[in-house]
N, CA, C and O of each residue as an XYZ file, in Angstrom:
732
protein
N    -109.768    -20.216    -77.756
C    -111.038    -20.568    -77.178
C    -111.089    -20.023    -75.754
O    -110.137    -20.230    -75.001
N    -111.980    -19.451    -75.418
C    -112.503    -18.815    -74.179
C    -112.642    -19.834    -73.654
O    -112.684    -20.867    -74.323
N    -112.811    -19.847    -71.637
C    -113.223    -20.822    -70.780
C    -114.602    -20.759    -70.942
O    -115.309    -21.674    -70.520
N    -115.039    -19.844    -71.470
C    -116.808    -19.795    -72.145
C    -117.168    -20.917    -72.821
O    -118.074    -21.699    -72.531
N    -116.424    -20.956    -73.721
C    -116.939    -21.928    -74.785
C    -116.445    -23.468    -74.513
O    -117.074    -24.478    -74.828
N    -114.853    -23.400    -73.689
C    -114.889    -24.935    -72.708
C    -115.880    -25.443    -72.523
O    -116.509    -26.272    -73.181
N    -116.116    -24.830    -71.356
C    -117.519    -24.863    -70.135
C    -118.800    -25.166    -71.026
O    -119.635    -25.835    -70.418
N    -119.165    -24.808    -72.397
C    -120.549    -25.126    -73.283
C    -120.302    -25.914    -74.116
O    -121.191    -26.114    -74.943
N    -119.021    -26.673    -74.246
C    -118.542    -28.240    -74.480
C    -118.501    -29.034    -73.661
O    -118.220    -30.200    -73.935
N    -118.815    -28.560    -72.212
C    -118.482    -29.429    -71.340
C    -117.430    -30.200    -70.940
O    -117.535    -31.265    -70.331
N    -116.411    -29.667    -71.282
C    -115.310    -30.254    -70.881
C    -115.611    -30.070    -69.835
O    -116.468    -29.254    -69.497
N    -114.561    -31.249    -68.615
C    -114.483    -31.314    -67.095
C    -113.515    -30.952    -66.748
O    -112.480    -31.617    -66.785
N    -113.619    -29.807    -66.327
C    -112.545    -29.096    -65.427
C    -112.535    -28.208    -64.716
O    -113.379    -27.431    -65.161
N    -112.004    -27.714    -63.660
C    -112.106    -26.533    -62.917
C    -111.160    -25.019    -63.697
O    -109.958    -24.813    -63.866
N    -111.937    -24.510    -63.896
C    -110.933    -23.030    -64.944
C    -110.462    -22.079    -64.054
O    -109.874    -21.066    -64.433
N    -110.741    -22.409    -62.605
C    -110.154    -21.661    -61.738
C    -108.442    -22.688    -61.439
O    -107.354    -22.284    -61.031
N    -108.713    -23.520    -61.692
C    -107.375    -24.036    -61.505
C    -106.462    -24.687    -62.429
O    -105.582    -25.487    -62.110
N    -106.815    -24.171    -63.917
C    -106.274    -24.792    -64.979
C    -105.941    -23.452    -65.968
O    -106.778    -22.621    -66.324
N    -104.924    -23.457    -66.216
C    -104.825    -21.930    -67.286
C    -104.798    -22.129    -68.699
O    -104.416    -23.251    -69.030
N    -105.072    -21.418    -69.539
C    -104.947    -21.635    -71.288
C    -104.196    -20.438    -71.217
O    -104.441    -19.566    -70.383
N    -103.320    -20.361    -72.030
C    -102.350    -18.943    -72.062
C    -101.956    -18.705    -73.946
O    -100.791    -18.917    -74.280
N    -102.642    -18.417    -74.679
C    -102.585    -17.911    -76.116
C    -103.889    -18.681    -76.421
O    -104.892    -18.864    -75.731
N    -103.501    -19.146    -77.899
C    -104.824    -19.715    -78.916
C    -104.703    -21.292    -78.612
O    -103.656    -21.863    -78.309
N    -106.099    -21.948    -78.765
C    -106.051    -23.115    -78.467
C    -107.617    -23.139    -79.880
O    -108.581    -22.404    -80.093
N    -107.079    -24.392    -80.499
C    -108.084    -24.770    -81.419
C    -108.537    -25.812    -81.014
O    -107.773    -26.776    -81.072
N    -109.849    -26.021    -80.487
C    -110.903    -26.954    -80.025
C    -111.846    -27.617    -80.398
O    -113.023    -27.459    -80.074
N    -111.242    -28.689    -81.358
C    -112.266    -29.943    -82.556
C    -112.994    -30.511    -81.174
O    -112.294    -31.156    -80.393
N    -114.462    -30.263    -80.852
C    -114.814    -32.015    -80.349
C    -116.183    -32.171    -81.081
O    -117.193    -31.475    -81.184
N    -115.814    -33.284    -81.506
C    -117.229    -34.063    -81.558
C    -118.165    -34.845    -81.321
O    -117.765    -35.840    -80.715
N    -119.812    -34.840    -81.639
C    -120.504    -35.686    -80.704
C    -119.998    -36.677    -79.919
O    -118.971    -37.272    -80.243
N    -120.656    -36.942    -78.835
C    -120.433    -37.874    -77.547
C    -118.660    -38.119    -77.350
O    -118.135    -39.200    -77.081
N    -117.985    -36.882    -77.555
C    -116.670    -36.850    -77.291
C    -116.192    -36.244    -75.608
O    -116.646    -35.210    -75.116
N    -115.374    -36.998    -75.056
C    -115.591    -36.623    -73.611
C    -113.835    -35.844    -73.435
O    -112.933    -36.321    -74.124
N    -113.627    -35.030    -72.773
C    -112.820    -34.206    -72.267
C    -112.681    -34.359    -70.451
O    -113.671    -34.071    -69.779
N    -111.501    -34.787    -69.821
C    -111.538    -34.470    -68.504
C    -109.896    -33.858    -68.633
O    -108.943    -34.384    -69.208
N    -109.949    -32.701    -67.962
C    -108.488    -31.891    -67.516
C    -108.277    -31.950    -65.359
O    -109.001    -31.595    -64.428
N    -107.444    -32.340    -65.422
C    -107.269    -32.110    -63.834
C    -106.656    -30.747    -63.492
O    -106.249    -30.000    -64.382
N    -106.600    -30.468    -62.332
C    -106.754    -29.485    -61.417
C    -104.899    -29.271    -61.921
O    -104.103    -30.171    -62.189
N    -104.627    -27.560    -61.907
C    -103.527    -26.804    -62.409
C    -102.710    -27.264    -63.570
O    -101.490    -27.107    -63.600
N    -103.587    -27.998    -64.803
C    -102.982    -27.939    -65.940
C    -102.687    -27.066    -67.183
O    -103.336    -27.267    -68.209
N    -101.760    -26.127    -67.136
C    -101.616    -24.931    -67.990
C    -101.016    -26.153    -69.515
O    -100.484    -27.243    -69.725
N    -101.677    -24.792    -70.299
C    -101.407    -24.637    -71.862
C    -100.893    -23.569    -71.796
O    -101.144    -22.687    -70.975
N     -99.809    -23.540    -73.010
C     -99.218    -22.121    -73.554
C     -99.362    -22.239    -75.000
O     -99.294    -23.283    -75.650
N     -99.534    -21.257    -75.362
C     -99.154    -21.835    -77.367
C     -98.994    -19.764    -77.785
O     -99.583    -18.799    -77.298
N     -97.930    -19.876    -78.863
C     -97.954    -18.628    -79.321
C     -96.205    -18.247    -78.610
O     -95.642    -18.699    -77.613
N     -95.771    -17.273    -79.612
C     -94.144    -17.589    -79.833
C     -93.442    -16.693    -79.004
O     -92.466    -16.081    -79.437
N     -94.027    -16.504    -77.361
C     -93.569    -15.598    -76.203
C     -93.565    -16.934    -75.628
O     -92.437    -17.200    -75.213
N     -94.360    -17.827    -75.457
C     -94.635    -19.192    -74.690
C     -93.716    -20.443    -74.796
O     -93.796    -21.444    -74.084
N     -92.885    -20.232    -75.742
C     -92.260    -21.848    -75.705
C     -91.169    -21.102    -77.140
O     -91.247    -20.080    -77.823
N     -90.031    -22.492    -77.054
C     -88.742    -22.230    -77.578
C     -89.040    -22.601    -79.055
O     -88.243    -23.201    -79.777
N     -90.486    -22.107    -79.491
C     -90.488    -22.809    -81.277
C     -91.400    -21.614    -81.246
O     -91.764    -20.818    -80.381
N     -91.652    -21.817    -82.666
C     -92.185    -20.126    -83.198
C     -94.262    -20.272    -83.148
O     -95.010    -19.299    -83.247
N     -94.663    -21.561    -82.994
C     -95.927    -22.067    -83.270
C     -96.989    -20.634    -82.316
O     -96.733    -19.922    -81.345
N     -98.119    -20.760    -83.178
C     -98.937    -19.869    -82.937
C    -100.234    -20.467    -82.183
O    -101.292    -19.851    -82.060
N    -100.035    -21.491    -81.801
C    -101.552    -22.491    -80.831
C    -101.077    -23.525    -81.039
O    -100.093    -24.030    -81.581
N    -102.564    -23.955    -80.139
C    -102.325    -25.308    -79.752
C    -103.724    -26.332    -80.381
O    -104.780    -25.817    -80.015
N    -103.874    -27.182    -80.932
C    -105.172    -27.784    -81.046
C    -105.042    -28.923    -80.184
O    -104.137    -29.369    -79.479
N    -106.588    -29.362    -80.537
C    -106.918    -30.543    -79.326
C    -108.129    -30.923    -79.990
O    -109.177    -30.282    -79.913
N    -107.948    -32.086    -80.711
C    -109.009    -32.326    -81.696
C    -110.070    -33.492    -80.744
O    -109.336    -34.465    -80.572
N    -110.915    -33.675    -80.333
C    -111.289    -35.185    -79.942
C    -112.878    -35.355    -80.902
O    -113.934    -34.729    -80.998
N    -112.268    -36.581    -81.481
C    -113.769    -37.529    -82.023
C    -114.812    -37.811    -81.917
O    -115.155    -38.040    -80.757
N    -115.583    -37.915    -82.699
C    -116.734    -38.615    -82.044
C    -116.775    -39.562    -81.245
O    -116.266    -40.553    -81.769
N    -117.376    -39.883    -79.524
C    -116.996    -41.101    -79.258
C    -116.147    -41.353    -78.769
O    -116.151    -42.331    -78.021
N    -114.643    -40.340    -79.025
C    -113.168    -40.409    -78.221
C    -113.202    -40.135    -76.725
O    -114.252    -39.942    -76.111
N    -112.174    -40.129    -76.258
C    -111.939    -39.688    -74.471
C    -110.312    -39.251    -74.714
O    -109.333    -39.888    -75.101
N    -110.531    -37.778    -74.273
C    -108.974    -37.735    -73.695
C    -109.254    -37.197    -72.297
O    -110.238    -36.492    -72.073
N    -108.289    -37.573    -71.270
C    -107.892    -37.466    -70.038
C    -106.424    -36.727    -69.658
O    -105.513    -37.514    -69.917
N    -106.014    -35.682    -69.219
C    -105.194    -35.153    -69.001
C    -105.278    -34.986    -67.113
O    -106.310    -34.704    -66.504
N    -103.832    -35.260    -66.435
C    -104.372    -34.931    -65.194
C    -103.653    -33.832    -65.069
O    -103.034    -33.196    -65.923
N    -103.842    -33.582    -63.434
C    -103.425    -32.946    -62.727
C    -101.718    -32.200    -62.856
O    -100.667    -32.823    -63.008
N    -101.854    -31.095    -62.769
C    -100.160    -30.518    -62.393
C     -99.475    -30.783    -63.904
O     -98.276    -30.504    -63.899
N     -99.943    -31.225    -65.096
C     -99.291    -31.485    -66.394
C     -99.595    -30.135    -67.079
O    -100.447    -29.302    -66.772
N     -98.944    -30.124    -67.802
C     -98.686    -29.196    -69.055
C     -97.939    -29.483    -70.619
O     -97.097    -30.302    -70.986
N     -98.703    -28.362    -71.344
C     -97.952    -28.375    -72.756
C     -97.740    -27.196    -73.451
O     -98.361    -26.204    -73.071
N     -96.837    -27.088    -74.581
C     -96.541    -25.610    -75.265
C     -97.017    -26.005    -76.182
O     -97.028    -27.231    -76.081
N     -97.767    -25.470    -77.746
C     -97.516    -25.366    -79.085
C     -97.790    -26.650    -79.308
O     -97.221    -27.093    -80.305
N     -98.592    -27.545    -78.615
C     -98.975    -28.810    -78.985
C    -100.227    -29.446    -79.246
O    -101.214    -29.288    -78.528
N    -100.190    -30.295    -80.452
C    -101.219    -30.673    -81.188
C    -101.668    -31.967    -80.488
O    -100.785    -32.780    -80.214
N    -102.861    -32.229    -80.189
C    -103.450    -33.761    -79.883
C    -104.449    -33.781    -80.884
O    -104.982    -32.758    -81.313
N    -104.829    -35.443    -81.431
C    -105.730    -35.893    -82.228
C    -105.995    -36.729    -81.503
O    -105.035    -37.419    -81.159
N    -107.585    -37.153    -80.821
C    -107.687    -37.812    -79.992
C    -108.766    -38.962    -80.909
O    -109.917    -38.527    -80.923
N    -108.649    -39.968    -81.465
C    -109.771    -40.841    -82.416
C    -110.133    -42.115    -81.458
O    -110.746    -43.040    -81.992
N    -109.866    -42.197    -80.376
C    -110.354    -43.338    -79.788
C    -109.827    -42.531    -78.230
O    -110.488    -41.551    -77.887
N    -108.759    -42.932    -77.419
C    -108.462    -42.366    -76.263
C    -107.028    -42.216    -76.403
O    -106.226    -42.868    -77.073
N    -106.818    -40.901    -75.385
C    -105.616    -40.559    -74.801
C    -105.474    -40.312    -73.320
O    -106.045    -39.311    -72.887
N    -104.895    -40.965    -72.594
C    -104.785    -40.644    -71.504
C    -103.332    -40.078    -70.954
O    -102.328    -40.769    -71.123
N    -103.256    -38.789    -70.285
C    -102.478    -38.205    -69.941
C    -101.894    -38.140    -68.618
O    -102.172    -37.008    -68.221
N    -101.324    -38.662    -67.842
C    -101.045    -38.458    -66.493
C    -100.839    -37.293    -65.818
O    -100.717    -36.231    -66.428
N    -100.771    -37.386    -64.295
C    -100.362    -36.144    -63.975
C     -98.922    -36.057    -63.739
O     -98.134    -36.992    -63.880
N     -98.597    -34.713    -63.323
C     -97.192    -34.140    -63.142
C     -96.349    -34.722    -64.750
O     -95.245    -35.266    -64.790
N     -97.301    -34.392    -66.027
C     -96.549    -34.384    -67.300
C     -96.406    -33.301    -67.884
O     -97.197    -32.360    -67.802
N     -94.929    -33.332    -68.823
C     -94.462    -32.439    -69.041
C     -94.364    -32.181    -70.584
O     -93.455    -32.953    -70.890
N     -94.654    -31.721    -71.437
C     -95.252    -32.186    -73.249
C     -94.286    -30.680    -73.382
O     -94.495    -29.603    -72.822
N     -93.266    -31.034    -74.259
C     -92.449    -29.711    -75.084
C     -92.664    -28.799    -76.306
O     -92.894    -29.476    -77.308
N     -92.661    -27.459    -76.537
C     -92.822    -27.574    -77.183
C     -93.072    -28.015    -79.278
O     -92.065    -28.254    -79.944
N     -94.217    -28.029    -79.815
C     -94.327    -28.487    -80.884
C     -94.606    -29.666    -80.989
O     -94.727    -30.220    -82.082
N     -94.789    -30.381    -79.602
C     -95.290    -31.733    -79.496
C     -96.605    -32.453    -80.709
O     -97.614    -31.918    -81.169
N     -96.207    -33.422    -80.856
C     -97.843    -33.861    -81.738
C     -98.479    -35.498    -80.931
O     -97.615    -36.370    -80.843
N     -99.419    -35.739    -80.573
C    -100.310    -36.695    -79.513
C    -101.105    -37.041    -80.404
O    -101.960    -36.365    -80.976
N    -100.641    -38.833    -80.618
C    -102.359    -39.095    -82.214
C    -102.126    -40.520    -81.725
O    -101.193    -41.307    -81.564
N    -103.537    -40.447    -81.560
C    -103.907    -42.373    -81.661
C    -104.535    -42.922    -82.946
O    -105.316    -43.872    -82.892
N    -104.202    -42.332    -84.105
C    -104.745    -42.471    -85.107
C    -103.505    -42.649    -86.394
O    -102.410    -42.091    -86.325
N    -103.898    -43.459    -87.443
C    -102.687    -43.606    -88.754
C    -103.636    -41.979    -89.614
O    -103.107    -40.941    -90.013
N    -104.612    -42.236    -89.625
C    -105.372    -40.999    -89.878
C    -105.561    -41.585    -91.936
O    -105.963    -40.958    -92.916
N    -105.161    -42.674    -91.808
C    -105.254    -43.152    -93.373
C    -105.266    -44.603    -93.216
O    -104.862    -45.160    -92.194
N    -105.915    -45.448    -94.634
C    -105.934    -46.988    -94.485
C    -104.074    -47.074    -94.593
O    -103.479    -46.044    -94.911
N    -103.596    -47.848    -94.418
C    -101.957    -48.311    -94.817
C    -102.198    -49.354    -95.926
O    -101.123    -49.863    -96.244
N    -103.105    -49.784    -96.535
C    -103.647    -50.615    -97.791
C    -103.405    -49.303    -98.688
O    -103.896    -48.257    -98.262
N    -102.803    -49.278    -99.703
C    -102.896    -48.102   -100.891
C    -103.813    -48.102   -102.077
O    -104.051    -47.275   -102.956
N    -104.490    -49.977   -101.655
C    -105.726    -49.879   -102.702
C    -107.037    -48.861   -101.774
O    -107.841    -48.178   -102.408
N    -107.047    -48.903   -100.723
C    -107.922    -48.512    -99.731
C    -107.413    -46.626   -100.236
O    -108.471    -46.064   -100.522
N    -106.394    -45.777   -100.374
C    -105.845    -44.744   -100.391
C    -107.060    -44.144   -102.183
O    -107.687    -43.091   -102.302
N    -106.947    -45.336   -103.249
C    -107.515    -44.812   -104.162
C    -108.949    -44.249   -103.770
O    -109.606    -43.754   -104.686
N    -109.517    -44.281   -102.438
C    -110.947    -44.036   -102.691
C    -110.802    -43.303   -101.305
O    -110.813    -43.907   -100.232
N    -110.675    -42.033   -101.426
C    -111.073    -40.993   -100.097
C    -111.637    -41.288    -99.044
O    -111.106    -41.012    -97.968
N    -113.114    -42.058    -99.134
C    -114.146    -42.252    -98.000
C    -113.189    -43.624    -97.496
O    -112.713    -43.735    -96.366
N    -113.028    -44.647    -98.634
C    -112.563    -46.043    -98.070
C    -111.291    -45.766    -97.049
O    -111.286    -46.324    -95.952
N    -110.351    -45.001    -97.393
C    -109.037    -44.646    -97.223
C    -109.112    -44.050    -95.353
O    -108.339    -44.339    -94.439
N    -110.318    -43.181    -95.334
C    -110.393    -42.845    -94.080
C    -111.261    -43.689    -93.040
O    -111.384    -43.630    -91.817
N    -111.776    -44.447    -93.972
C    -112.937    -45.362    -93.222
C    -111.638    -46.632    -92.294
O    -111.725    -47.088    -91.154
N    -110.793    -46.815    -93.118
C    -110.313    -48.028    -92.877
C    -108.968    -47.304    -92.346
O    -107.921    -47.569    -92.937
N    -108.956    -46.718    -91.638
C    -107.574    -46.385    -91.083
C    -107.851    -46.857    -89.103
O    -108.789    -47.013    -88.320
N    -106.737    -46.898    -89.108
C    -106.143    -47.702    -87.457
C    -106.506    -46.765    -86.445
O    -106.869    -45.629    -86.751
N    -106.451    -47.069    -85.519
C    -106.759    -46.282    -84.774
C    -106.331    -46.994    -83.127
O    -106.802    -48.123    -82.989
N    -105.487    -46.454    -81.861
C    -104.962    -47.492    -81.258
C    -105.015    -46.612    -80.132
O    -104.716    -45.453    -80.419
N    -105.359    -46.858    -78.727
C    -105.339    -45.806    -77.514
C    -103.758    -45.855    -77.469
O    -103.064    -46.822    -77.783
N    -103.222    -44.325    -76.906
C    -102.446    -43.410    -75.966
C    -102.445    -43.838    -74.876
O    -103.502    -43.967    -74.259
N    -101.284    -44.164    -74.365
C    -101.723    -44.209    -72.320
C     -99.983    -43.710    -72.126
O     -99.019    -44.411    -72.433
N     -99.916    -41.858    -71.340
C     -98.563    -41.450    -71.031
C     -98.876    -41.211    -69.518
O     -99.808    -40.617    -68.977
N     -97.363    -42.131    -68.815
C     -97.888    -42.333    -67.576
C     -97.720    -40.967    -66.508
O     -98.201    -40.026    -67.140
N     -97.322    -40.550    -65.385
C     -97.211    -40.103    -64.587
C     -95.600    -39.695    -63.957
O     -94.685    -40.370    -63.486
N     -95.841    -37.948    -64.277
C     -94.324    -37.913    -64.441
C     -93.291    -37.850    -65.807
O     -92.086    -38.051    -65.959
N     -94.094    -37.575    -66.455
C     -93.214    -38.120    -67.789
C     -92.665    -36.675    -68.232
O     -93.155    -35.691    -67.678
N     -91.723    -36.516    -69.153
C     -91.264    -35.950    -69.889
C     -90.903    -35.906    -71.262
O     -89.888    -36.491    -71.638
N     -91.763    -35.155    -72.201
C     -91.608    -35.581    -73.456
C     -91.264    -34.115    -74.046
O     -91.926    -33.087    -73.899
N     -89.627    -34.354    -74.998
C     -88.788    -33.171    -75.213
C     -89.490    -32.604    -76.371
O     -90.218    -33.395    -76.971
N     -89.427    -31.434    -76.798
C     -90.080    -30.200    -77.733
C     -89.855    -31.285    -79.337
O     -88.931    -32.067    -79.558
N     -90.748    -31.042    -80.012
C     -91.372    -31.500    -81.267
C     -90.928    -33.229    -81.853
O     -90.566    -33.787    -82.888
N     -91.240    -33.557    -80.437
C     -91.610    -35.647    -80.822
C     -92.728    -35.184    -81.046
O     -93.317    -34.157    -80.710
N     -93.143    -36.723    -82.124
C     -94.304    -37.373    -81.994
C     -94.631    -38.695    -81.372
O     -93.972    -39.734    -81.412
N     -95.848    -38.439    -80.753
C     -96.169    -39.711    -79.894
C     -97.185    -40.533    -80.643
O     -98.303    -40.039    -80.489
N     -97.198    -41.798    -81.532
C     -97.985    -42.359    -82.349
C     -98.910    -43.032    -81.725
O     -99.141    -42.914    -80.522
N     -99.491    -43.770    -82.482
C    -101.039    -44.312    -81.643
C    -100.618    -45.988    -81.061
O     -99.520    -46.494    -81.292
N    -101.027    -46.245    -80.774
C    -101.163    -47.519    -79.822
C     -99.750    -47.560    -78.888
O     -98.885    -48.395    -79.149
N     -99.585    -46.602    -77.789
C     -97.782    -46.579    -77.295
C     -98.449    -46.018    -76.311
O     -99.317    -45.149    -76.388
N     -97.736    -46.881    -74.783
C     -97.719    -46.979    -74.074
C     -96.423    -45.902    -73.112
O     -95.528    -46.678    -72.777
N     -96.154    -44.716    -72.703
C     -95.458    -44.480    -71.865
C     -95.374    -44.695    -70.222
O     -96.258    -44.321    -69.452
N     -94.299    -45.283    -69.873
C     -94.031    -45.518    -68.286
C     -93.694    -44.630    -67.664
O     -92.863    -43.796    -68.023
N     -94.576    -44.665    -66.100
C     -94.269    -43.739    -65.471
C     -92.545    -43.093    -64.990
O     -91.607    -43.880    -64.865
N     -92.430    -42.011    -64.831
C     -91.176    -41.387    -64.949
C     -90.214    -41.293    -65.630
O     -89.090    -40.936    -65.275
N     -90.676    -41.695    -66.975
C     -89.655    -41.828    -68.659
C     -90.122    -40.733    -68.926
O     -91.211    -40.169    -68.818
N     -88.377    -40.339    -69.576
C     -88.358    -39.113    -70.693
C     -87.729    -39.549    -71.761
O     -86.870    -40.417    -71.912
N     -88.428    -38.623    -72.700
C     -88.087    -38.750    -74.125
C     -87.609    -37.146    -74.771
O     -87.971    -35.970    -74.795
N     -86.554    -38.052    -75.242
C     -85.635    -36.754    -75.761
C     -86.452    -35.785    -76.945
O     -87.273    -36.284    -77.715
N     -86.251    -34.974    -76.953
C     -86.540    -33.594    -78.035
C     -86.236    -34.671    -79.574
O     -85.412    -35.569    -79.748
N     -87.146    -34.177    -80.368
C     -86.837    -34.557    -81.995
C     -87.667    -35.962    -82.083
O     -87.798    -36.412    -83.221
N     -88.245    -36.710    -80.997
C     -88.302    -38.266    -80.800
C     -89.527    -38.723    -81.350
O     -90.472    -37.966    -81.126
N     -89.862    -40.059    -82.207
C     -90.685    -40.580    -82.846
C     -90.832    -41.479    -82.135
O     -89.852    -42.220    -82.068
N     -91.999    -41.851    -81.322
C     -92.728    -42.867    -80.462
C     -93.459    -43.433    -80.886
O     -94.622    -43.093    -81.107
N     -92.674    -44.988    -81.222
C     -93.446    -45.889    -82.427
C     -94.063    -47.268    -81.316
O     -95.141    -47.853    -81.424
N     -93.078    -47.480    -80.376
C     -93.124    -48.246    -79.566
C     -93.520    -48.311    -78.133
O     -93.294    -47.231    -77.586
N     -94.149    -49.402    -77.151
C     -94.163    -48.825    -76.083
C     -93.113    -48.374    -75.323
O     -92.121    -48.421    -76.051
N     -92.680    -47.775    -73.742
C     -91.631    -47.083    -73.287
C     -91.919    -47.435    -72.021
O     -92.973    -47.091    -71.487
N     -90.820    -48.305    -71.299
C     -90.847    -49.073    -69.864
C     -91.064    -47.887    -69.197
O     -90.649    -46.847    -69.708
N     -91.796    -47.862    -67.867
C     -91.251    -46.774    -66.953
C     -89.668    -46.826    -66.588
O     -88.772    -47.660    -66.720
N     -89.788    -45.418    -66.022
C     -87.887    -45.368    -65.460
C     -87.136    -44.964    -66.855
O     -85.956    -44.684    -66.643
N     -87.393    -44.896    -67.773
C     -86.290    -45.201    -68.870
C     -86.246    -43.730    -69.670
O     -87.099    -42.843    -69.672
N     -84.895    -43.787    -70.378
C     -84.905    -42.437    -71.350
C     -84.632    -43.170    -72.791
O     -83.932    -44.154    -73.028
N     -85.327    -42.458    -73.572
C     -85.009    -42.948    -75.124
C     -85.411    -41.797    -75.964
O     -86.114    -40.920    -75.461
N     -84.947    -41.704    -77.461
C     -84.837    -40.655    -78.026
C     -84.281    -41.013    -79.675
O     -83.230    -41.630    -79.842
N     -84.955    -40.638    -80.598
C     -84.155    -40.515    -81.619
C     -85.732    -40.976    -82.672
O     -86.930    -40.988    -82.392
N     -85.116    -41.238    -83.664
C     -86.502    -41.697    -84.554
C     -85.843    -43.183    -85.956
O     -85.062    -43.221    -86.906
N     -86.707    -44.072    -85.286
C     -87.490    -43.818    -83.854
C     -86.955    -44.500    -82.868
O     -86.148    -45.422    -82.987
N     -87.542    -43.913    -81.546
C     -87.053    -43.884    -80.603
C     -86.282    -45.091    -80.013
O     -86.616    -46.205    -80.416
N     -85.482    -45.010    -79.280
C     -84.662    -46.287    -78.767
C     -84.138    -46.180    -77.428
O     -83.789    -45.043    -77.109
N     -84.035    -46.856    -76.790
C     -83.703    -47.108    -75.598
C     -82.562    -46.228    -75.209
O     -81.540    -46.615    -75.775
N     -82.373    -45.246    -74.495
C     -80.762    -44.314    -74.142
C     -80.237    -45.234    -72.621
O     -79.160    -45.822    -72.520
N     -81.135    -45.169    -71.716
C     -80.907    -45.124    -70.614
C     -81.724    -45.356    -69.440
O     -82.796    -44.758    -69.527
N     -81.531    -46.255    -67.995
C     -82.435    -46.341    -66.980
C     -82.148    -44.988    -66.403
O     -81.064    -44.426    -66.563
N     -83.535    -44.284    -65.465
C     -83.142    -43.325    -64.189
C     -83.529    -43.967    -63.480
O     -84.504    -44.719    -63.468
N     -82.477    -43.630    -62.518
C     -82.290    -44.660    -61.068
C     -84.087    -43.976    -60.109
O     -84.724    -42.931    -60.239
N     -84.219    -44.779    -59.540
C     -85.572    -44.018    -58.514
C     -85.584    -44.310    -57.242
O     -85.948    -45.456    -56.980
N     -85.287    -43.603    -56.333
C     -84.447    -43.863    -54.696
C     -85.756    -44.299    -53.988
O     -85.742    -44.604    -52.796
């Protein structure tokens, strides 16, 4: 997607101070709001990051909000935005990352027999990753999870739960590794 076609979605952002660097696939729909802060690069495409992925999407809903700030970045990473995501600044997303506030299905399997019911009745829970964060190349970050400011999460990691600030955890799913000290 061109900063052309940003800019006639209206996303909010300055394109003089935010870079897209390969393919980026750009779902939004009605009354779906977009804000990017000032020097947030994208990369996607297999010169850009340590996985072979060819873009990046960024789906937002009807009705959704994602918020990304300032000084953050991502490689080869997918967001599904069905209600909100909020992104802090100075974050760091690895690549092959996946960002969903959504089950994207009912979890009832009588609800699964009927297509429309199945999607009608699925969960849906806000994103909030705080400031500072670090999240290692191809976790997923699930819907209703809370990240604290200056936690990292290890590479491979399934984020089922919320995540104190200060802290490292990693694995699937994820678990507590470790405090970083903060002077």
């Amino acid at each position: 997607m061109t900063i052309e076609e940003l800019l006639r979605y209206k996303v909010d952002f300055n394109p003089q101070k935010c870079s897209f660097i390969g393919r980026t696939f750009l779902e939004l729909e009605k009354n779906s709001k977009i804000v990017i802060g000032d020097y947030f690069i994208a990369r996607s495409g297999v010169n850009s990051g340590i996985d072979t992925g060819n873009g990046r999407k960024i789906a937002v809903k009807s009705n959704a909000e994602l918020t990304i700030g300032k000084y953050s970045g991502m490689t080869n990473t997918v967001i599904q935005c069905h209600k909100k995501v909020v992104i802090g600044n100075y974050v760091n997303i690895g690549a092959g990352c996946m960002i969903m506030d959504s089950n994207f299905h009912s979890t009832d399997w009588r609800d699964r027999l009927d297509r429309k019911k199945d999607v009608d009745n699925r969960r849906n829970a806000s994103v909030k990753i705080g400031n500072v964060v670090f999240i290692g190349a191809r976790s997923i970050i699930c819907k209703g999870v809370t990240i604290g400011d200056h936690s990292m999460i290890a590479a491979g990691s399934v984020v089922v739960n919320d995540i104190p600030s200060n802290e490292v955890w990693g694995g699937n799913p994820a678990r507590f590794i470790k405090k970083i000290d903060i002077l």
